[in-house]
C-alpha positions in Angstrom: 14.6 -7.4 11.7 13.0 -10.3 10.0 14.1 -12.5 7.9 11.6 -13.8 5.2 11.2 -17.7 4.7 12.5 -17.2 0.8 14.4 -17.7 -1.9 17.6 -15.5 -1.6 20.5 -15.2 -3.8 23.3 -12.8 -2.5 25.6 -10.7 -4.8 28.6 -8.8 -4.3 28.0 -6.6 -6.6 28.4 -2.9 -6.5 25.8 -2.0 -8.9 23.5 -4.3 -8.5 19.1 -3.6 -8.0 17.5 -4.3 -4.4 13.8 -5.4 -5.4 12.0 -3.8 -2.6 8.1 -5.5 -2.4 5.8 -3.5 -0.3 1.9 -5.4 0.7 -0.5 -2.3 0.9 -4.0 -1.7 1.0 -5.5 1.2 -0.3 -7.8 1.2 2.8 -5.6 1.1 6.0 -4.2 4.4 7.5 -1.1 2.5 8.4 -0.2 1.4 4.9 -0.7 5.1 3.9 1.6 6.1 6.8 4.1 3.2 6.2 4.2 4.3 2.3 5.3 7.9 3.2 8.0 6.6 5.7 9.6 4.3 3.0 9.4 7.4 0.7 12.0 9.5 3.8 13.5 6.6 3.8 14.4 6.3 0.3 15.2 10.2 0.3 17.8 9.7 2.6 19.4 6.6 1.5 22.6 6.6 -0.4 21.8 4.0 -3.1 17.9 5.1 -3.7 18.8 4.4 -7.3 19.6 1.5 -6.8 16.0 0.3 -5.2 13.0 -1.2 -7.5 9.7 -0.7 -5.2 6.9 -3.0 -6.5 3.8 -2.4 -4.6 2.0 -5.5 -4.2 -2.0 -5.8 -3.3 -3.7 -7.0 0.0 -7.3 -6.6 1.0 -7.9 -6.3 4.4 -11.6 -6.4 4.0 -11.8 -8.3 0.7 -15.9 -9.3 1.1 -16.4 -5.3 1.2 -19.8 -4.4 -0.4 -18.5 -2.2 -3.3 -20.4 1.0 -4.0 -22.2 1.1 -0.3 -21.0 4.6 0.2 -20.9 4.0 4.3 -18.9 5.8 6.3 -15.9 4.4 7.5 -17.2 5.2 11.1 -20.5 3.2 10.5 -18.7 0.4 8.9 -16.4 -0.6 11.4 -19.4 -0.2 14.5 -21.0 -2.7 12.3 -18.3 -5.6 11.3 -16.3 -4.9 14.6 -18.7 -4.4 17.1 -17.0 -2.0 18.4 -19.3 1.5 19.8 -19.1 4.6 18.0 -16.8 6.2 20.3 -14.2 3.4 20.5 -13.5 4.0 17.0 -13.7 7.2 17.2 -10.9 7.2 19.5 -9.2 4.7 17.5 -9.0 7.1 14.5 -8.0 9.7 16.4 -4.8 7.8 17.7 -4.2 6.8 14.2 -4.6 10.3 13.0 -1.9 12.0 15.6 0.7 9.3 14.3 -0.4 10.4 10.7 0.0 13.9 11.8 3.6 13.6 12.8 4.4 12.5 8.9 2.7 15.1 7.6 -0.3 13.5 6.7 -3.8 14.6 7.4 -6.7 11.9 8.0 -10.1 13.2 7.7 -11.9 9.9 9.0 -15.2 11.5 9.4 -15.4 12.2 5.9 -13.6 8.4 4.5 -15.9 6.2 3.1 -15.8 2.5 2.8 -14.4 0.8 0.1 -14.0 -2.6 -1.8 -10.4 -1.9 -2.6 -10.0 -4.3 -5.3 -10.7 -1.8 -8.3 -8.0 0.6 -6.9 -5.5 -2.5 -6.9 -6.3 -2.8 -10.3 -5.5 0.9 -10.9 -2.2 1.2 -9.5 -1.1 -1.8 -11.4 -2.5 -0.4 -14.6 -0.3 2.2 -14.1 3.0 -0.1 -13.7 3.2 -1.4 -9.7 6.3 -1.1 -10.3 7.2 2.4 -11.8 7.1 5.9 -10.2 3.7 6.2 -11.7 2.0 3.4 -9.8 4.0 4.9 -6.6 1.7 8.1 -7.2 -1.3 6.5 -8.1 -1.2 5.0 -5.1 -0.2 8.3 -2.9 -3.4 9.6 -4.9 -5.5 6.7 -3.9 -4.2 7.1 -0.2 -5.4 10.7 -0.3 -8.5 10.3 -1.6 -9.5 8.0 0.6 -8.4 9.2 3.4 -8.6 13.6 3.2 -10.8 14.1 0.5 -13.4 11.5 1.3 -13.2 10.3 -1.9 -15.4 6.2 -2.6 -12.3 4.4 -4.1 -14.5 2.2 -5.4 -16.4 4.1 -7.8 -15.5 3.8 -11.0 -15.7 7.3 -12.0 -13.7 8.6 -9.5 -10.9 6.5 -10.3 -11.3 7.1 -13.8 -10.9 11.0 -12.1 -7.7 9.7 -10.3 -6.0 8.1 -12.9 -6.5 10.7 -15.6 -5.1 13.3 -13.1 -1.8 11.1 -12.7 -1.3 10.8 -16.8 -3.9 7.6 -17.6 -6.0 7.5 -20.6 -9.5 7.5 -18.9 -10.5 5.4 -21.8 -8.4 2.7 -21.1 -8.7 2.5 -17.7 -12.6 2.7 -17.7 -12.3 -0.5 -19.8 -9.6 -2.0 -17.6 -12.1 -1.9 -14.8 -15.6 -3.1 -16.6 -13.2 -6.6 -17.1 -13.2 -8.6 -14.0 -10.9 -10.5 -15.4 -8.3 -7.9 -17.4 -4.7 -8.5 -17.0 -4.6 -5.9 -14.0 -7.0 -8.2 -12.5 -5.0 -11.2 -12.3 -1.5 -9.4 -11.2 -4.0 -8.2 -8.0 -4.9 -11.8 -7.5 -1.1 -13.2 -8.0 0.1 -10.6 -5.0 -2.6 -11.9 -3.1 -2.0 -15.6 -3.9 1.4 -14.3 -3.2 1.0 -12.7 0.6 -0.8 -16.4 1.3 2.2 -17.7 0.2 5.0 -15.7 2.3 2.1 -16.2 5.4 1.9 -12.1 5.5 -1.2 -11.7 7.6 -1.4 -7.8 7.6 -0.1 -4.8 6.2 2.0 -2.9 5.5 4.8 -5.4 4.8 8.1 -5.1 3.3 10.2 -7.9 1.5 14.2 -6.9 0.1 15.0 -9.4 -2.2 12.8 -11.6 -0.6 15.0 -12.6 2.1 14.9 -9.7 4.6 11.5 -8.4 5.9 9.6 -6.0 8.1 6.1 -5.5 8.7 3.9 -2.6 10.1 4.6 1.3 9.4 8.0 1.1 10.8 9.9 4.1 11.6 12.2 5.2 9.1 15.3 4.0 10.7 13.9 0.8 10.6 13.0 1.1 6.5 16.4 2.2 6.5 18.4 -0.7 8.1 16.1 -3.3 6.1 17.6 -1.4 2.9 21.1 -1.8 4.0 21.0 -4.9 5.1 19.9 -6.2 1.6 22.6 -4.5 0.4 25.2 -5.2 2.3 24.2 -8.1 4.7 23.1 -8.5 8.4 25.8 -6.8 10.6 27.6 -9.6 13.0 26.3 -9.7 16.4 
């Protein structure tokens, strides 16, 4: 396990919170897959009431062209210069991990995406509340099964109104660049810089115990215990 460069203050208490920060990106299969792990994870864990997850935003591919409407496929051939079939084959590793978590990837039918807008969403809805947790597991799935463009305003208007929004306010949240949502998505990115997290997912306990990449849920496990109750002596 990791320990994160930060400011941490320890606490003997028995009932105290575990802030549990999780970098994501609405566009990487990994994040998806490391968000359903932390979610087992969580299940299983004897003080899961006792856990605030804040889900913090990171673009992998912030310069995206929003509203292209490329297939993921077509997009990576192009800025990776990678073939067709090498991605291809990269998906289809990614999708047998996915597979084994229950998740099913449909990467011939995902479509490129400026992710920023769908950042904005799931901290309209409260990054840190159950709500922005499944506005983001609605997000993952559209993106991912349901070949959904996360960056079109209408269908996130769709999304959020499904998970309890007012469509109204959220189509005004995203025709202002520079809304409140807008400037929490900016912070967590400012954020990430500052913690030196280079990719995602990544996941800070009280900011002094980290782990990055979809870890298995062991893993999520231990880094939830050990905020709690410390490293274990060597």
């Amino acid at each position: 396990m990791t320990s994160a460069q930060t400011e941490h203050t320890s606490s003997g208490d028995d009932d105290r919170i575990v802030e549990l920060e999780v970098w994501t990106d609405v566009a990487c299969p990994w994040c998806y897959i490391g968000a359903t792990r932390l979610a087992a994870a969580l299940d299983g864990f004897d003080r899961r009431d006792r856990v605030r997850v804040t889900w913090r935003a990171y673009e992998l591919a912030p310069d995206a062209e929003a509203g292209a409407g490329r297939r993921e496929v077509d997009a990576l051939v192009d800025s990776k210069g990678m073939t067709v079939e090498q991605v291809q084959h990269m998906f289809g590793q990614v999708s047998q991990v996915a597979a084994s978590d229950g998740l099913q990837l449909d990467f011939d039918a995902t479509i490129a995406a400026n992710t920023f807008d769908a950042h904005r969403l799931v901290h309209l809805a409260g990054a840190g509340t159950a709500q922005g947790g499944r506005v983001l597991r609605a997000l993952y799935r559209a993106h991912f099964t349901d070949g959904v463009a996360v960056d079109d305003v209408d269908a996130l208007v769709a999304i959020a109104e499904e998970q309890g929004l007012d469509a109204g306010a959220v189509r005004a949240e995203l025709a202002d660049r520079d809304s409140a949502a807008a400037v929490e998505v900016r912070e967590d990115e400012l954020l990430a810089a500052r913690f030196g997290i280079t990719g995602v997912p990544f996941f800070i306990a009280d900011r002094a115990y980290a782990v990055s990449g979809a870890q298995p849920v062991g893993v999520l496990t231990e880094l939830l215990r050990t905020a709690f109750d410390g490293p274990e002596d060597d």
